[in-house]
C-alpha positions as CSV (number, residue, x, y, z in Angstrom):
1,X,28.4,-1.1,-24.1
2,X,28.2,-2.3,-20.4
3,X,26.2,0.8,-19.6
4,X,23.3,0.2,-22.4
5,X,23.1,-3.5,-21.3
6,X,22.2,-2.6,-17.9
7,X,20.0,-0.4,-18.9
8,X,18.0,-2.8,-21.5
9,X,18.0,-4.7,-17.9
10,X,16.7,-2.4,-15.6
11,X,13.6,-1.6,-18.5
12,X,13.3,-5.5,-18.8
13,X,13.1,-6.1,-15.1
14,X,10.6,-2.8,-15.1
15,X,8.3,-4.2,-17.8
16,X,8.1,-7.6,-16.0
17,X,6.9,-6.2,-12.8
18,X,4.6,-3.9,-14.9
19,X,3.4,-8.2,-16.0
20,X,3.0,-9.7,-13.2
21,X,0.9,-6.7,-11.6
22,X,-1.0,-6.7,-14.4
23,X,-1.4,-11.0,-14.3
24,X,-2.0,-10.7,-11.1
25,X,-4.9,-8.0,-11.2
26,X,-6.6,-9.9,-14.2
27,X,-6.6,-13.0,-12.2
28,X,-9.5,-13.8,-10.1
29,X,-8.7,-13.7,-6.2
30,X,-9.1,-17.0,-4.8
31,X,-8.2,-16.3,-1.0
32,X,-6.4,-18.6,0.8
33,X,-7.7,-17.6,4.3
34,X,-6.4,-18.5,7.2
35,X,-5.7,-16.7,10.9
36,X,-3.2,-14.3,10.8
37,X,-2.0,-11.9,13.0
38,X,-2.6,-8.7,11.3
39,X,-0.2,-6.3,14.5
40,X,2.4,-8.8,13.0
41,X,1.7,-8.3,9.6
42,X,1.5,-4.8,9.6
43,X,4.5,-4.4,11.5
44,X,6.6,-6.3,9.3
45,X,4.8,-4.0,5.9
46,X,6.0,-0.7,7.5
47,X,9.6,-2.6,8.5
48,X,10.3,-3.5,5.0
49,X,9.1,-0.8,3.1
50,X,11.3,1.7,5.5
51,X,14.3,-0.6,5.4
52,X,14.1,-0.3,1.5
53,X,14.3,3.5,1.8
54,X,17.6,3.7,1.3
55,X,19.5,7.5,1.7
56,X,16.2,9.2,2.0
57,X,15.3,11.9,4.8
58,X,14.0,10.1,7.7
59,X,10.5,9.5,8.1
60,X,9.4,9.5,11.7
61,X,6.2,6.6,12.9
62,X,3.6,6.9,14.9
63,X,2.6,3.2,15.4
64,X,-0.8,3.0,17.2
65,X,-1.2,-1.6,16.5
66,X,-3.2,-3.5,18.7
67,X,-2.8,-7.0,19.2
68,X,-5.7,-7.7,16.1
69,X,-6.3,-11.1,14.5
70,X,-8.1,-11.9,11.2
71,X,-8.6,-14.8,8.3
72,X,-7.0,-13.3,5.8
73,X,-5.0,-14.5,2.6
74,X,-1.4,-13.6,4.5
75,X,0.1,-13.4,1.0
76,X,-2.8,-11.0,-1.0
77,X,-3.2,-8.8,2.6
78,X,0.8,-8.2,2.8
79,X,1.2,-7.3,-0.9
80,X,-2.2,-5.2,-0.1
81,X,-0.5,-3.0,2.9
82,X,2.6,-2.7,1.5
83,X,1.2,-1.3,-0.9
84,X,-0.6,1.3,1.0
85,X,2.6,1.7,3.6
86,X,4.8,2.3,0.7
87,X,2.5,4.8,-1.1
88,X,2.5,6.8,1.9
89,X,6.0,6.9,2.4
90,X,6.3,7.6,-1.6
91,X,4.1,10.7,-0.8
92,X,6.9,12.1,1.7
93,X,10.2,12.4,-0.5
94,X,11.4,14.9,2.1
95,X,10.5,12.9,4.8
96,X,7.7,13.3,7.7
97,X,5.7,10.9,9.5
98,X,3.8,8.0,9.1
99,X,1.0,7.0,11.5
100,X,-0.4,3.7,11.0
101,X,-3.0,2.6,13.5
102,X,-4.5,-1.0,13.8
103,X,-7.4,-1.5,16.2
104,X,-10.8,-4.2,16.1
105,X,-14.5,-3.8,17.2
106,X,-16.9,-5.4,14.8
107,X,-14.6,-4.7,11.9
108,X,-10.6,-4.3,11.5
109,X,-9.6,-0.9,11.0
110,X,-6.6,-0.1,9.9
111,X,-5.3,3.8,9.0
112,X,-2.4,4.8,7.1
113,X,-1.9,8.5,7.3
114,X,1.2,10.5,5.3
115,X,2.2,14.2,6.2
116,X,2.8,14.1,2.4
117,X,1.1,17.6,-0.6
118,X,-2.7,15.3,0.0
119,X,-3.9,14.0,-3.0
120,X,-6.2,16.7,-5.3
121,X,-9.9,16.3,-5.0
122,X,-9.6,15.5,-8.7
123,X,-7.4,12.4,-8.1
124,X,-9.5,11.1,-5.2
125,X,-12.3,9.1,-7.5
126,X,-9.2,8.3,-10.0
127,X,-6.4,6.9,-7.4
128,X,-7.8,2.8,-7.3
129,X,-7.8,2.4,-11.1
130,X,-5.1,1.0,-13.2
131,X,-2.6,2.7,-14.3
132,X,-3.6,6.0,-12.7
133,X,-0.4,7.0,-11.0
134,X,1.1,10.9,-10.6
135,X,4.5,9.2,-10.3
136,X,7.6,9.7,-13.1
137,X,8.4,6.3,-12.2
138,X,5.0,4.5,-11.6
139,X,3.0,2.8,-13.6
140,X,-0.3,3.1,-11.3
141,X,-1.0,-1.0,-10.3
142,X,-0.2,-0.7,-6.7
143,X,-3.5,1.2,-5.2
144,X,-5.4,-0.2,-7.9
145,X,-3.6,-4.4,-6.4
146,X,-4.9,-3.0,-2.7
147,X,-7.6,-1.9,-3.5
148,X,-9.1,-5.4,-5.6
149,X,-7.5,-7.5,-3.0
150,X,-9.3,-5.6,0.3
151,X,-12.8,-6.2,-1.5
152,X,-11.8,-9.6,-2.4
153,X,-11.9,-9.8,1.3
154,X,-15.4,-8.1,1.4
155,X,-13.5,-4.9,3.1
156,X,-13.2,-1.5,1.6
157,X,-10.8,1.3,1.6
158,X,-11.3,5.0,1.9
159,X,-9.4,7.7,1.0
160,X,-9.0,10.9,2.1
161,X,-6.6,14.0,1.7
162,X,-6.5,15.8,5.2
163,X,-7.3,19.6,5.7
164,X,-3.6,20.1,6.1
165,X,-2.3,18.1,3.7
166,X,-1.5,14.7,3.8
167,X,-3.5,11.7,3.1
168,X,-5.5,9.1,4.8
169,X,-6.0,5.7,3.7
170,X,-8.6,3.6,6.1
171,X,-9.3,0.1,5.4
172,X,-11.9,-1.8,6.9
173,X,-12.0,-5.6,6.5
174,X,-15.1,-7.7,8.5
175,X,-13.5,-9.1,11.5
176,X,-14.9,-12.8,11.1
């Protein structure tokens, strides 16, 4: 009996994240800017989204983070690149690296790249809308969460599966 109750829990708790992804995509972005150290931010995305990798093959970094500030909504921007950070890592189930860079000119730019399959040129247009997802497990809101809360910000985010495999997620944000 104990066994079919935690089960009923662990779809319960799924469905209610599957909620508030989708509460929180239907819900206009109001930012709450403010100045935030994006290095720090980052840094912390790739922290806990590697800490949460419990018994998995190791996945090496490459961490290329210049000392960048922005106004950004702290909240919507973390939520945004650990998103990215942990669809990256999601790509490598064997393990591999991950290179995330972090420099500023005129704009932010910021690159996530996996050594994971790439993503099929067929996927490329489909991979920012709900509910698209390739994963047993997924249910497709966390590109599509990055993706509306970047633009909220007047950035963008480009995608690209390398040559070699792999894929490369850039996101450019205005650096005002």
């Amino acid at each position: 009996g104990q066994a079919v109750i935690r089960d009923i829990q662990t779809e319960i708790g799924g469905m209610n994240r599957i909620i508030s992804d989708l509460l929180t995509f239907a819900r206009p972005t109001a930012l709450n800017r403010s100045s935030v150290s994006i290095k720090e931010l980052l840094e912390t995305c790739v922290e806990t989204v590697l800490q949460a990798r419990t018994d998995s093959p190791h996945i090496a970094t490459e961490l290329d983070i210049a000392q960048v500030a922005a106004s950004v909504d702290e909240v919507l921007m973390r939520q945004a690149l650990t998103n990215l950070v942990q669809n990256a890592t999601e790509a490598m189930p064997d393990g591999g690296t991950l290179t995330v860079r972090l420099w500023a000119d005129r704009n932010v730019h910021i690159v996530i790249r996996d050594t994971g399959p790439g993503i099929p040129q067929e996927n490329i247009k489909k991979i920012f809308l709900p509910f698209f997802t390739t994963k047993d497990k997924g249910v497709g809101m966390g590109l599509a969460l990055a993706h509306k809360v970047i633009t909220a910000h007047g950035g963008r985010v480009d995608v690209e599966s390398g040559q070699t495999g792999g894929a490369v997620f850039t996101v450019i944000l205005p650096n005002k």
